[in-house]
MARBA-3410 file (N, C-alpha, C, O; in Angstrom, 1 decimal):
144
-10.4,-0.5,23.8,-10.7,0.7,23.1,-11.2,0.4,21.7,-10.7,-0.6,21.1 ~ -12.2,1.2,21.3,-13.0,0.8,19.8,-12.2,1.5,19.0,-11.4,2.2,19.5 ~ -12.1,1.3,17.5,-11.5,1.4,16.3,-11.8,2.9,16.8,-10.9,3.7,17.3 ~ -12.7,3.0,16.7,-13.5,4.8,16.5,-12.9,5.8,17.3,-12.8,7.0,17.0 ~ -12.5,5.3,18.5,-12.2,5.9,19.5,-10.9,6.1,19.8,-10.3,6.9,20.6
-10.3,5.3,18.9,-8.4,5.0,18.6,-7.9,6.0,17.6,-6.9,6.7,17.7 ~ -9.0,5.9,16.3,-8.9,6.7,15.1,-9.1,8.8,15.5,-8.4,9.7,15.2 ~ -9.9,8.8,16.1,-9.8,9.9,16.4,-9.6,10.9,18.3,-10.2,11.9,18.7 ~ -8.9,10.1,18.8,-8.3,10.2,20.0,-7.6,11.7,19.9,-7.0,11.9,18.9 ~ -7.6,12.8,21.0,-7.1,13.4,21.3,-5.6,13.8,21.2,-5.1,14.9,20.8
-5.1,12.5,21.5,-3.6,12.5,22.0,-2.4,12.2,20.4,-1.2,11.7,20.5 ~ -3.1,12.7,19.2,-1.9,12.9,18.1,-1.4,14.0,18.7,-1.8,14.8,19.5 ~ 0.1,13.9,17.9,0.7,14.4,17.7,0.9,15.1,16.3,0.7,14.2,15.4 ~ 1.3,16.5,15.6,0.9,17.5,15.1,1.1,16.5,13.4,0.5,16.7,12.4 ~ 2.1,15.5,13.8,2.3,14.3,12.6,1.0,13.7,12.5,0.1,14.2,11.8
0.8,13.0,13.1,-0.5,12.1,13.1,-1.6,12.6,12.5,-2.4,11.9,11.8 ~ -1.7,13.9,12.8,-2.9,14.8,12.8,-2.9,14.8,11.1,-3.8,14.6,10.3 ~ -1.6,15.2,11.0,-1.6,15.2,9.3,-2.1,14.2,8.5,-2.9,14.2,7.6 ~ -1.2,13.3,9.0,-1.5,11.8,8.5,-2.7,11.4,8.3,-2.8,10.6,7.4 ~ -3.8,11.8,9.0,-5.3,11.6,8.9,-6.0,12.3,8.1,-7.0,12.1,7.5
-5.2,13.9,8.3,-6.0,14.6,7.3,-5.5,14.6,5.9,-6.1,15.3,5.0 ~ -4.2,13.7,5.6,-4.6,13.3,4.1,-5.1,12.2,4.0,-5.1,11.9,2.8 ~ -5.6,10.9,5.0,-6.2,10.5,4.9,-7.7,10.7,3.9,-8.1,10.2,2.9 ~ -8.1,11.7,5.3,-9.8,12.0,4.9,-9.7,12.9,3.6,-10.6,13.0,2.8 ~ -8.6,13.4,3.4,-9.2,14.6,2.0,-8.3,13.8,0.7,-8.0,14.2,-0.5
-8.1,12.7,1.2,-7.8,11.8,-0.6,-6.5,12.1,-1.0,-6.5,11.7,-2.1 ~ -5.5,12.5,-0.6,-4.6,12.8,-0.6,-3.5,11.6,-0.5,-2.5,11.9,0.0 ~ -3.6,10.6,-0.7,-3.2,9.5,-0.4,-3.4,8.9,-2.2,-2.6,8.0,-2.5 ~ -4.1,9.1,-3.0,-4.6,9.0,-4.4,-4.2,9.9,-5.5,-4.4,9.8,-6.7 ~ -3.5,11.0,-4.9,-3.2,12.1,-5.7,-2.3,11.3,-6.7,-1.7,10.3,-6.2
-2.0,11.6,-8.2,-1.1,11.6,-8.8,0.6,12.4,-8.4,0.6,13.5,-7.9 ~ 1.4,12.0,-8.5,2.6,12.8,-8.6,3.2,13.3,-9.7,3.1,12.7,-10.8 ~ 3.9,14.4,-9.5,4.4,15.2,-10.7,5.0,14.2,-12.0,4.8,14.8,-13.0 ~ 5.4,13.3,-12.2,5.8,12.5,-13.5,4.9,11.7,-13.9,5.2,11.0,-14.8 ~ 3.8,11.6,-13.5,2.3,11.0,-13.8,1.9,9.9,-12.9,0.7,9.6,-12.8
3.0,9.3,-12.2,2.6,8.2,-11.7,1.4,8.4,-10.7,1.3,9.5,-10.3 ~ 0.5,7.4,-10.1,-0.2,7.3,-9.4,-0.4,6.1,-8.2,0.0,5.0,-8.3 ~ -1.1,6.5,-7.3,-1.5,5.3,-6.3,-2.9,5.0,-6.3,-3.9,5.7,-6.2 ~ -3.0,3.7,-6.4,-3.7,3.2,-5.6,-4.3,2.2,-4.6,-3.7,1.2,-4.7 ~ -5.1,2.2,-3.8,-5.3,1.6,-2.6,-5.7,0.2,-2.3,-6.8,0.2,-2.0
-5.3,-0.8,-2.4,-5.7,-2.4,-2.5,-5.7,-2.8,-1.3,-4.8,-2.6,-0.5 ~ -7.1,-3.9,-1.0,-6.9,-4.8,-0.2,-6.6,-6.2,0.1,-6.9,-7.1,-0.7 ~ -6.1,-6.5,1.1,-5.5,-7.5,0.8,-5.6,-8.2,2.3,-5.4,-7.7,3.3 ~ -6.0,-9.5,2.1,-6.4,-10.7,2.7,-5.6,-11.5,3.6,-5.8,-12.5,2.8 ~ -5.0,-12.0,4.3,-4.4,-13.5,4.6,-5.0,-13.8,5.6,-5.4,-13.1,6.6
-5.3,-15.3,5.3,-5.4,-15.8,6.4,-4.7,-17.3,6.9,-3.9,-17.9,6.1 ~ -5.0,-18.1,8.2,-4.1,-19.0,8.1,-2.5,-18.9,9.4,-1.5,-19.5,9.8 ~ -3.3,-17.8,9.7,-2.2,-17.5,10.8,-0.8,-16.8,10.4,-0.4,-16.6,9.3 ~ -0.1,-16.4,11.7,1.7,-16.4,11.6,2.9,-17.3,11.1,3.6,-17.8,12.0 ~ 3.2,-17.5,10.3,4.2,-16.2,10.0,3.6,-15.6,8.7,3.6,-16.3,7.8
3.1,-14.3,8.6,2.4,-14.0,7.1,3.7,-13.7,6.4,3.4,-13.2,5.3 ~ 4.8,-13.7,6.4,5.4,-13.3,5.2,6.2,-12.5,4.7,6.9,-12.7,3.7 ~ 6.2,-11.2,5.6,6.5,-9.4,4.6,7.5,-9.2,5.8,7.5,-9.9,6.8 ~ 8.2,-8.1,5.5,8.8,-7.1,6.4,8.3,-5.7,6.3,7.6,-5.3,5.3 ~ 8.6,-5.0,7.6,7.7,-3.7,7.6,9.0,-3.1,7.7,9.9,-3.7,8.2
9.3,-1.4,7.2,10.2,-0.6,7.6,9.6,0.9,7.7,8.5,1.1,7.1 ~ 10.3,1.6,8.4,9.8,2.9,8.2,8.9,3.6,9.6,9.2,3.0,10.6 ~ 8.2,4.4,9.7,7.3,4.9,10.4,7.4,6.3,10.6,8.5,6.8,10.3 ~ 6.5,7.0,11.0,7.1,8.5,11.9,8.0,8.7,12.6,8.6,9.8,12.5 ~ 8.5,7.7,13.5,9.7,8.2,14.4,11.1,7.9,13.4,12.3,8.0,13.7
10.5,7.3,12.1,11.3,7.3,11.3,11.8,8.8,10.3,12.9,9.1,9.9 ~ 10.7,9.5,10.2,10.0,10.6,9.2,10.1,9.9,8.2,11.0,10.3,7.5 ~ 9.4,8.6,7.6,9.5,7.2,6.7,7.6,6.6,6.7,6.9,6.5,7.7 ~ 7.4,6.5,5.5,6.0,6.1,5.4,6.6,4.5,5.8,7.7,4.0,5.7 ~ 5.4,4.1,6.3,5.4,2.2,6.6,5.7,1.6,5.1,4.8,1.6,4.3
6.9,1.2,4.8,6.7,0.3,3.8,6.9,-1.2,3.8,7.7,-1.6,4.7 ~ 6.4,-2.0,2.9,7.1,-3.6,2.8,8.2,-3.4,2.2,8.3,-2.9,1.1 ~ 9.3,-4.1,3.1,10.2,-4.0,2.4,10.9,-5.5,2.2,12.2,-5.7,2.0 ~ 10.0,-6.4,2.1,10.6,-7.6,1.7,9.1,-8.4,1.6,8.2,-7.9,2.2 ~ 9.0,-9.7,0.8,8.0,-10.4,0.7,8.6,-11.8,0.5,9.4,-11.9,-0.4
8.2,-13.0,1.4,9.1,-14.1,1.7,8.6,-14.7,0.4,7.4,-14.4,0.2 ~ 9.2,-15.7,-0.7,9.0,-16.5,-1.5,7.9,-17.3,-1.1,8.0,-17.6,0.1 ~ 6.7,-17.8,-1.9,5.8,-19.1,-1.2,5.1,-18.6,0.2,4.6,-19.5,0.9 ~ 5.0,-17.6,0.5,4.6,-16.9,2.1,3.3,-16.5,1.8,3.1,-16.0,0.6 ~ 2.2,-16.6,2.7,0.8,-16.2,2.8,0.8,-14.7,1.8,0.1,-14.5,0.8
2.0,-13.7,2.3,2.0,-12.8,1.5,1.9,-12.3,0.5,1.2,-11.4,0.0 ~ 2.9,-13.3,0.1,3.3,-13.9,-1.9,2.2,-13.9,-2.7,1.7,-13.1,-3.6 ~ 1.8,-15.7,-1.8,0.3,-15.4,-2.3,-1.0,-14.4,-2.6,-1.7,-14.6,-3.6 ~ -1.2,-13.7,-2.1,-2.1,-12.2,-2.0,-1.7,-11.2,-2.5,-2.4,-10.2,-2.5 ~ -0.1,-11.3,-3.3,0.3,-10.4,-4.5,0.8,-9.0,-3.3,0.8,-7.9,-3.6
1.0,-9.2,-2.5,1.6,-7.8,-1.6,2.8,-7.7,-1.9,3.4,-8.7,-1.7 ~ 3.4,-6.6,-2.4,4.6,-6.5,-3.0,5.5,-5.5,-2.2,5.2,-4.6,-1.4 ~ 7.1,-5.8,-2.6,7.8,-4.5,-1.6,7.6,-3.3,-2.5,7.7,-3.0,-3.7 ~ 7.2,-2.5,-1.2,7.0,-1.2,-1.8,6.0,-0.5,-1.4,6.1,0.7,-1.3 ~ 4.8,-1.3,-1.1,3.9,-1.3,-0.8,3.6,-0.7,0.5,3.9,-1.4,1.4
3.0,0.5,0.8,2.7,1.2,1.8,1.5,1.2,2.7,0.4,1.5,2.3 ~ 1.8,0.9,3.9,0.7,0.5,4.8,0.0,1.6,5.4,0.5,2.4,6.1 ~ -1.6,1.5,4.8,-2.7,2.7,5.3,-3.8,1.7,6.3,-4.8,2.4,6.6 ~ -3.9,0.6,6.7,-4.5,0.0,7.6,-4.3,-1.8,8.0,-4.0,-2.8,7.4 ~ -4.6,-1.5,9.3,-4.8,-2.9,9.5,-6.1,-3.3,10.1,-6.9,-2.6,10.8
-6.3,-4.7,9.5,-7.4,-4.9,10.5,-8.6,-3.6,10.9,-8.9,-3.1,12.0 ~ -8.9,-3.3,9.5,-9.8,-2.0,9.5,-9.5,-0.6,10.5,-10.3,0.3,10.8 ~ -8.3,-0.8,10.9,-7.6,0.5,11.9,-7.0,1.6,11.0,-6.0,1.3,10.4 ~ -7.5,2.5,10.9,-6.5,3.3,10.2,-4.9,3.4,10.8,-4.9,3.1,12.0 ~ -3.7,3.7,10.5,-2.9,3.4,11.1,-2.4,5.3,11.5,-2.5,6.1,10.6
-1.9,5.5,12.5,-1.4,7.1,13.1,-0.1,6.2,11.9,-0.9,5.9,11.0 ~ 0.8,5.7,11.5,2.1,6.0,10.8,3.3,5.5,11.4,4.3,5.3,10.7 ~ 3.3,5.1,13.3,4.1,4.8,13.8,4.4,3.1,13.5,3.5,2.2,13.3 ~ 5.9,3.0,13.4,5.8,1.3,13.4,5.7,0.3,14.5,5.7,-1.0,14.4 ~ 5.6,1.0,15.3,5.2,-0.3,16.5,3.6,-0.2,16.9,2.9,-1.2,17.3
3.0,1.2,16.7,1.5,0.4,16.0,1.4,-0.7,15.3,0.7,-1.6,15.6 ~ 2.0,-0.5,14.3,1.5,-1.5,13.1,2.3,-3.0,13.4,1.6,-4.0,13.0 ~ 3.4,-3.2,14.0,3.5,-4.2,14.7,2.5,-5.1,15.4,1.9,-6.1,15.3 ~ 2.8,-4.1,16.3,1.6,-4.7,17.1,0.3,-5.5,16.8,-0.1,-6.6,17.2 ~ -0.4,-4.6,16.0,-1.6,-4.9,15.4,-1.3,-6.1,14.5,-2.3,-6.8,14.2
-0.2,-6.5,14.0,0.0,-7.2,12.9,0.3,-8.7,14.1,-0.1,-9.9,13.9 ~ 0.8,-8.3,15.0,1.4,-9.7,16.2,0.2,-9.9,16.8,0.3,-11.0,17.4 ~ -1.3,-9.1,17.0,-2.5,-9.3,17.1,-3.3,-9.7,16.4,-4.5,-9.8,16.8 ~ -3.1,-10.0,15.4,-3.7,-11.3,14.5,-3.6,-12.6,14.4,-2.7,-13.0,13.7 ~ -4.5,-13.6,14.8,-3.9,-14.4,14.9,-4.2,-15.6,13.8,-3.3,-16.3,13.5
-5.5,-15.8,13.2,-5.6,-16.3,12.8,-5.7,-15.6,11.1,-5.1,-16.2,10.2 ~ -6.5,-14.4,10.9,-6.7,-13.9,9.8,-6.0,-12.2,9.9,-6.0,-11.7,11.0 ~ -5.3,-11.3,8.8,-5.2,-10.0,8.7,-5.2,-9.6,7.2,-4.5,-10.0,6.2 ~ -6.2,-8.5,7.4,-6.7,-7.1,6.8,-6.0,-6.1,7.0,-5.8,-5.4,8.0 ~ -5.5,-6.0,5.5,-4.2,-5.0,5.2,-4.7,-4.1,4.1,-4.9,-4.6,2.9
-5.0,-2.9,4.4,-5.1,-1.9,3.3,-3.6,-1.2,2.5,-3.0,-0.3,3.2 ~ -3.1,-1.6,1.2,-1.8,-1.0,1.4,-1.9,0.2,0.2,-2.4,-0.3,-0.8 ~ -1.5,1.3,0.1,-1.6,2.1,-1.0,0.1,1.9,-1.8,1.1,2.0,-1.1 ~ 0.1,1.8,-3.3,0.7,0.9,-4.2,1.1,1.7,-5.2,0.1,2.2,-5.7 ~ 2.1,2.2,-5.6,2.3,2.8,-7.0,2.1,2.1,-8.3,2.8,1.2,-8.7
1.3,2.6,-9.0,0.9,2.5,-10.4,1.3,3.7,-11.5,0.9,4.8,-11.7 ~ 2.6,2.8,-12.3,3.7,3.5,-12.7,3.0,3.8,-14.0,2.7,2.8,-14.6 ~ 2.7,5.2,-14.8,2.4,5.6,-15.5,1.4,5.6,-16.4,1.4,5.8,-17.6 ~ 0.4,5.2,-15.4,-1.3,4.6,-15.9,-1.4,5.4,-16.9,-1.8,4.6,-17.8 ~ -1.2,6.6,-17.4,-1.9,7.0,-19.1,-1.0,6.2,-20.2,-1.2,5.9,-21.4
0.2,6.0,-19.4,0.8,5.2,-21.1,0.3,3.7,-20.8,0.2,3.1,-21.9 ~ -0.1,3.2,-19.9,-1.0,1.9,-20.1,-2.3,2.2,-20.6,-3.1,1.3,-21.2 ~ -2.7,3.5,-20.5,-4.2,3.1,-21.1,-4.3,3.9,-22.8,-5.2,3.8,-23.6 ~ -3.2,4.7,-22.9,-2.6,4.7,-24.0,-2.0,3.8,-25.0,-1.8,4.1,-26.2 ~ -1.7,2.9,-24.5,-1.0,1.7,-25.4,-2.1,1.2,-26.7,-3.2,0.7,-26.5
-1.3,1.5,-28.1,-2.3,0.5,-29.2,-1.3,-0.5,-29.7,-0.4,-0.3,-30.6 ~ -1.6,-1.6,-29.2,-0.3,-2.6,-30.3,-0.2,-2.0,-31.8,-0.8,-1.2,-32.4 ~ 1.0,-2.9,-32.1,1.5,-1.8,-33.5,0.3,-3.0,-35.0,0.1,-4.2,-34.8 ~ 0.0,-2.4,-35.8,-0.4,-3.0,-36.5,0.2,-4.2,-37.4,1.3,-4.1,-38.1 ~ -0.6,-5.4,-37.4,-0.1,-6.7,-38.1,0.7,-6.5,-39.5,1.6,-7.3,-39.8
0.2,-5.1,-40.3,0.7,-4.9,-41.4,1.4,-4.1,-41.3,1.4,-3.3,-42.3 ~ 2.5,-3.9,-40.1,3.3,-3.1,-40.0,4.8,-3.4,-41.2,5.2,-2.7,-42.1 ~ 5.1,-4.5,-40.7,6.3,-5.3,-41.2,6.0,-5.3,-42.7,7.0,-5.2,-43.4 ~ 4.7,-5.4,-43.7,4.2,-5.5,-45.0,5.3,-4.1,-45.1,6.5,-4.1,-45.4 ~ 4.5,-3.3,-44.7,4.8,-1.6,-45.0,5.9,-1.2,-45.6,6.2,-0.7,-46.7
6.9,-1.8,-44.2,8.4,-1.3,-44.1,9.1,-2.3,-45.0,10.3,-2.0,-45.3 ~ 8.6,-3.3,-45.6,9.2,-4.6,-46.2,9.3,-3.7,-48.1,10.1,-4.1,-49.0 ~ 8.0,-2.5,-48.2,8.1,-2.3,-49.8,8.9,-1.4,-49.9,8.4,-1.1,-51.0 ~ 9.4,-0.8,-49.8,10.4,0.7,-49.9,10.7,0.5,-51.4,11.3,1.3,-52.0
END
C-alpha cells in the first residue's frame, strides 16, 4: 500500500479523521493560551536499531504519541530529539495517532528513520523580546 493511499484510506475512524484535519488546516502550529507555541522539526537517524527513544501514548490511549524517554549517547541523543516531543510522522507517513502504527513503522526501519516531531517552544515573544541589561547598568546603581 502507497503512502497516499494509507494517508487518506476510507477506514478512519471519526478520531483519525480529526487528527488529519488538524493536520491539513495547521492546527498543529497554533499558539496556546499562555503564549507558548509549537513547532515542527525534522529529524534524521541513521545507522540502524536500537535508535534510542521511548514512545507513549496514542488514540486508544486518548494520549498524543509522545517521547517519553531519550537513551544517553543513543542515535536519538544525537539528533537533539527530546522527551516531550510529539510524533506527526514517520518515514514521510503521516501518522492516524495510534501507537502500534507508529511502532511498527519505526521496527520497519532498518537501516535509516524520518521522524517529523512537533515540539513546544516555551514562550517565543519573551525570547525575541529579550535585551541584555546594559554594561552601565551597575555605574548607575553604584552613584546614588
Amino acid at each position: 500500500m502507497d503512502a497516499e493511499g494509507y494517508k487518506h484510506g476510507p477506514h478512519f475512524t471519526e478520531a483519525e479523521s480529526l487528527w488529519h484535519e488538524m493536520q491539513k488546516s495547521g492546527d498543529l502550529e497554533q499558539r496556546s493560551r499562555d503564549g507558548d507555541a509549537w513547532k515542527l522539526v525534522d529529524v534524521f537517524l541513521s545507522g540502524g536499531a536500537p535508535w534510542g527513544f521511548t514512545l507513549r501514548g496514542g488514540l486508544e490511549h486518548r494520549e498524543p504519541l509522545l517521547i517519553t524517554k531519550v537513551e544517553e549517547d543513543s542515535k536519538a541523543a544525537a539528533v537533539s530529539l527530546q522527551v516531550g516531543d510529539e510524533l506527526v510522522n514517520i518515514n514521510e507517513i503521516p501518522l492516524s495517532g495510534f501507537r502500534q502504527e507508529a511502532i511498527c513503522l519505526v521496527k520497519g526501519s532498518h537501516r535509516t528513520l524520518s521522524l517529523v516531531v512537533k515540539r513546544l517552544v516555551t514562550n517565543p515573544r519573551a525570547l525575541s523580546s529579550y535585551t541584555p541589561p546594559s554594561p552601565h547598568y551597575g555605574n548607575i546603581s553604584n552613584n546614588k
